[in-house]
C-alpha positions in Angstrom: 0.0 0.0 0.0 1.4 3.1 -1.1 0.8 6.0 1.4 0.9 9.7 1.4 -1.1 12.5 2.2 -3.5 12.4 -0.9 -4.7 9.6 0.5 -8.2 9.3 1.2 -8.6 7.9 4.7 -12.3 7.0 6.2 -12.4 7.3 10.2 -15.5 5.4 11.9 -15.9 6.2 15.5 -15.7 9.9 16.8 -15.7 8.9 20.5 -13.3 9.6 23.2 -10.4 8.2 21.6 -11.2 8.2 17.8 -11.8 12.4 17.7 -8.1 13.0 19.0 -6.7 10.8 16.7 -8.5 11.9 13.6 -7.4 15.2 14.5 -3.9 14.5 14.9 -4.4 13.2 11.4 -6.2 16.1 9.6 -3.4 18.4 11.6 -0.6 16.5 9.8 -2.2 17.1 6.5 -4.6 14.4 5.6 -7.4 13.8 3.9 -9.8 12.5 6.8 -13.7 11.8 6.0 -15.3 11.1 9.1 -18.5 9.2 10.5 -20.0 8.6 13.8 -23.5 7.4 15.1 -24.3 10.1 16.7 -23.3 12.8 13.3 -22.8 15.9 15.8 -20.1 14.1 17.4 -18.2 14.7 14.2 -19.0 18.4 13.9 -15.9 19.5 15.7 -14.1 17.2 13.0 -15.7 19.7 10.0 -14.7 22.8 10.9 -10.9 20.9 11.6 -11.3 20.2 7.8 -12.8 16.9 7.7 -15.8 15.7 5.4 -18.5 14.0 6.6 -18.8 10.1 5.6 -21.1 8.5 3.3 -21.3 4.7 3.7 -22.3 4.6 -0.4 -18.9 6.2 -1.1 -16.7 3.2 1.4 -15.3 2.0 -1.5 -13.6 5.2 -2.6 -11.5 5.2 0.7 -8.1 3.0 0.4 -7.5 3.2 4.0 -11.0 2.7 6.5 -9.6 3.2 9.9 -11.5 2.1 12.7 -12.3 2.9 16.5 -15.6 1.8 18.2 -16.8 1.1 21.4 -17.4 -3.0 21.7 -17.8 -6.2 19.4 -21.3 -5.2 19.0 -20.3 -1.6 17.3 -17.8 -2.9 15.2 -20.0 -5.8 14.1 -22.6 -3.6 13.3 -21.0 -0.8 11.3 -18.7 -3.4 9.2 -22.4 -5.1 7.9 -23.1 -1.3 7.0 -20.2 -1.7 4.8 -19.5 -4.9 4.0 -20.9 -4.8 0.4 -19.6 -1.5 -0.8 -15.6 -2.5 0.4 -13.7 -3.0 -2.7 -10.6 -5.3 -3.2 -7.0 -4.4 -1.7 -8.6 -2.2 0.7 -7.1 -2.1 3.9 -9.3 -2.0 7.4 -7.0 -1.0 10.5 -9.3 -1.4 13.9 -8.0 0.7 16.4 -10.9 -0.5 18.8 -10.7 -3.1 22.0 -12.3 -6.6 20.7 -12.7 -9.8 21.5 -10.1 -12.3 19.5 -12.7 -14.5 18.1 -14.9 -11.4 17.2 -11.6 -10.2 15.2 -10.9 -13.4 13.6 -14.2 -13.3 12.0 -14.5 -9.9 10.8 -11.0 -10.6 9.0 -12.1 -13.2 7.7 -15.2 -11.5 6.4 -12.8 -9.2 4.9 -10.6 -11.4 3.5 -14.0 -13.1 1.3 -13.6 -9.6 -0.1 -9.9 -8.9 -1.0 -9.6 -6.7 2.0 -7.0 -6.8 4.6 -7.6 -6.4 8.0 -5.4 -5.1 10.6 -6.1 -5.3 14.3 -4.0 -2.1 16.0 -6.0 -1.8 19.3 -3.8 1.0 21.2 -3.0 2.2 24.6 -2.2 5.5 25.9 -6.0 7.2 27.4 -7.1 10.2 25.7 -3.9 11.9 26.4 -1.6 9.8 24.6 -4.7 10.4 21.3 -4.1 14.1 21.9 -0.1 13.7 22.0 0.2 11.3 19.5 2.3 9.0 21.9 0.1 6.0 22.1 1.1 2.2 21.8 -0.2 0.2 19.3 0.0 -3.8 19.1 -0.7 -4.9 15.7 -1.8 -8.5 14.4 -1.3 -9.2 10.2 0.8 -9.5 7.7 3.9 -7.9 8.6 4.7 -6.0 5.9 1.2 -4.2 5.5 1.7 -3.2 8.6 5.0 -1.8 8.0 4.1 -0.1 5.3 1.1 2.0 7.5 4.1 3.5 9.2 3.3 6.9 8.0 -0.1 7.1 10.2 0.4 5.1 13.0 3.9 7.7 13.4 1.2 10.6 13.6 -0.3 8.6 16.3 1.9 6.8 18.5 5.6 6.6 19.8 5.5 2.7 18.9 4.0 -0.3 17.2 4.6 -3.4 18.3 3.5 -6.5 15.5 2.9 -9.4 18.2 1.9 -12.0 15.4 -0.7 -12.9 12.8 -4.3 -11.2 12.9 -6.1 -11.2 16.3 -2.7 -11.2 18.8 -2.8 -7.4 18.2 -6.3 -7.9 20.3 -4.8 -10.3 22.4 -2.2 -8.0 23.9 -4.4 -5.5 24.1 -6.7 -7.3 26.9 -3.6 -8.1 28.3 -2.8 -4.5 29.0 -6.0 -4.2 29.9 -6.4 -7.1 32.6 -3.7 -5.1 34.2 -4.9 -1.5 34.0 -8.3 -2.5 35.4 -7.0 -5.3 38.2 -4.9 -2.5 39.3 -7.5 0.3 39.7 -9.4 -1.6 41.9 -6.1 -2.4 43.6 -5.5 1.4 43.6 -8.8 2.3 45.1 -8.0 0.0 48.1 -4.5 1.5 48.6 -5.9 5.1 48.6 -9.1 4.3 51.0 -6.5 2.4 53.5 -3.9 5.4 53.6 -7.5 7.7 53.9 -8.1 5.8 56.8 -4.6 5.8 58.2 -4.5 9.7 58.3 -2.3 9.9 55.2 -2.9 12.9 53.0 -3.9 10.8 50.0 -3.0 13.6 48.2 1.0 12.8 48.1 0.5 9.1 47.7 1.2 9.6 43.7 4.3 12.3 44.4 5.3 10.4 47.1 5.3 6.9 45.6 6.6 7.9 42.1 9.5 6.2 40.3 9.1 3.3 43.2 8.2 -0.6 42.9 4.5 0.4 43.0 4.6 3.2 40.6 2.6 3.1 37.2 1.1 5.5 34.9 -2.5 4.4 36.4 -1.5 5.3 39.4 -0.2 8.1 39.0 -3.3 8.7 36.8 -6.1 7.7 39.2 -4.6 7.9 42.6 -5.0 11.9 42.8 -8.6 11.7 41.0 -9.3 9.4 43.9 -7.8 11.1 47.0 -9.7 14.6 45.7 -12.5 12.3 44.5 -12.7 14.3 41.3 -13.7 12.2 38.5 -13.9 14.7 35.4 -13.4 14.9 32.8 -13.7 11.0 32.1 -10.1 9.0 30.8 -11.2 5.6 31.2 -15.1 4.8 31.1 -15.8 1.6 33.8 -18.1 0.1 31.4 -14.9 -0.1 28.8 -12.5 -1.2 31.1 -15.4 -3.6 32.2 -15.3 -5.0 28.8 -12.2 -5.3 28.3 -11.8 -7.5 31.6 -15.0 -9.7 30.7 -12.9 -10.5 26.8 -9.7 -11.6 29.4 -11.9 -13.7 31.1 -13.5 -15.6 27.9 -9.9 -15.6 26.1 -8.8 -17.3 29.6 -11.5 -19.5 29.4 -10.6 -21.0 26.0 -7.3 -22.3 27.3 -8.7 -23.6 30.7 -6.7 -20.9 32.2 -7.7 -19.6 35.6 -6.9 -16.2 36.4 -8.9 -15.1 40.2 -7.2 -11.5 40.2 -8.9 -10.8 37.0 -12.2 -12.6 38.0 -12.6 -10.3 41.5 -11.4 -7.1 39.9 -14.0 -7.6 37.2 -16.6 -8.0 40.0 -16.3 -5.1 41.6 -16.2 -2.8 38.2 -19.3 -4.6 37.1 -20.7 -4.1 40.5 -20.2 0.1 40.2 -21.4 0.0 36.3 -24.6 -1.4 38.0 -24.9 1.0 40.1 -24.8 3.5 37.4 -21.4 4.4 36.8 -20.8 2.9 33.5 -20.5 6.3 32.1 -18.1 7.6 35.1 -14.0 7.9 35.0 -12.4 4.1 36.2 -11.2 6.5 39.2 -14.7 6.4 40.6 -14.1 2.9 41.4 -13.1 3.6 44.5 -16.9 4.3 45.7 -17.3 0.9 46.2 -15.0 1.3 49.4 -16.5 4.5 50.7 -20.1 3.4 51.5 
């Protein structure tokens, strides 16, 4: 695939994540037409010189970059496109999915001529905004070289961890980790609360030590000051994300109990309305 700037490039998903990194792209000069369910959510996209997406015109778009919510959405909008996709195009997913769901969307594709590329990233909305994200990416090696040009204007590195789907598979992964340790967080900051620490030097105090992470130095001062705007991490994606390491485990008869609890409490506060709210709100469960 021969890239450069004149290439037309289709972004689906204007959410959190999927705004800030069309933006990076349309501020590095390229051509970037845009969808989303909700249309307004691309408005802020227009007047940054995007177009507006229409599905009859897929086909006219080399590149279709991708960044939904859930297998559901991403199911859902690739049977919106699946008959108009053309031969030799290339689908990158930026989104969080299940392995098998990823498996059989490529394969869809690849009934088609199309290549898929699974490029789930990591980062939050800051590293979107930066352009210093992660990206693991699953398929054929030298497609996925050859994106270089756009996933530089994104992220500081890209990883290829194997054939199509272990893109996905490291990302749950990182993601088993990021949510186990919230809830791990939470607990830490409500103990030194209790204790008479001033939660708000645990992050300061604690940084570049054995316990130090970016998610704790992320959620720790959200949760000592207990303010949970504007929203990073949304529970009900991080719930998600835990759920897909559970059923992934499950496939190999691999137990994993850290996993299991840390996904009961998240789903726990998403039933109790937060599945909206910042992952820092977790720690509500151990304040009632």
């Amino acid at each position: 695939m021969h890239l450069n700037q004149d290439t037309p490039i289709a972004f689906l998903g204007m959410g959190l994540m999927g705004s800030r990194m069309s933006t990076r792209l349309l501020q590095a000069g390229y051509s970037v037409a845009v969808w989303n369910r909700t249309a307004s959510a691309c408005d802020p996209l227009l007047q940054h010189g995007a177009i507006l997406l229409d599905f009859n015109q897929i086909a006219n778009y080399p590149l279709i970059l991708i960044c939904l919510s859930d297998d559901a959405a991403v199911d859902s909008v690739f049977s919106q496109i699946e008959n108009q996709l053309q031969a030799n195009q290339v689908i990158v997913d930026f989104s969080s999915l299940s392995v098998d769901k990823t498996l059989q969307l490529a394969e869809k594709s690849q009934n088609r001529n199309v290549h898929w590329i699974d490029s789930p990233v990591s980062g939050g909305t800051a590293g979107a905004e930066q352009g210093n994200l992660v990206i693991f990416a699953g398929g054929d090696a030298q497609l996925i070289e050859e994106l270089n040009p756009i996933y530089a204007v994104l992220s500081q590195r890209v990883t290829r961890m194997g054939d199509i789907g272990t893109g996905q598979a490291t990302k749950i992964c990182n993601q088993l980790i990021v949510a186990a340790n919230s809830t791990l967080i939470a607990e830490a900051v409500a103990l030194a609360e209790r204790s008479g620490v001033d939660t708000t030097l645990l992050a300061p105090a604690l940084a570049g030590g054995f316990a130090d992470s970016k998610p704790f130095q992320i959620l720790t001062p959200r949760m000592a000051t207990q303010q949970f705007e504007p929203v990073q991490w949304k529970v009900k994606t991080l719930s998600k994300d835990l759920n897909n390491a559970l059923s992934l485990a499950a496939k190999f008869d691999l137990d994993i109990p850290v996993a299991k609890k840390a996904f009961t409490q998240l789903t726990a506060h998403q039933d109790q309305g937060h599945a909206e709210a910042d992952l820092s709100s977790i720690i509500q469960q151990l304040n009632h």
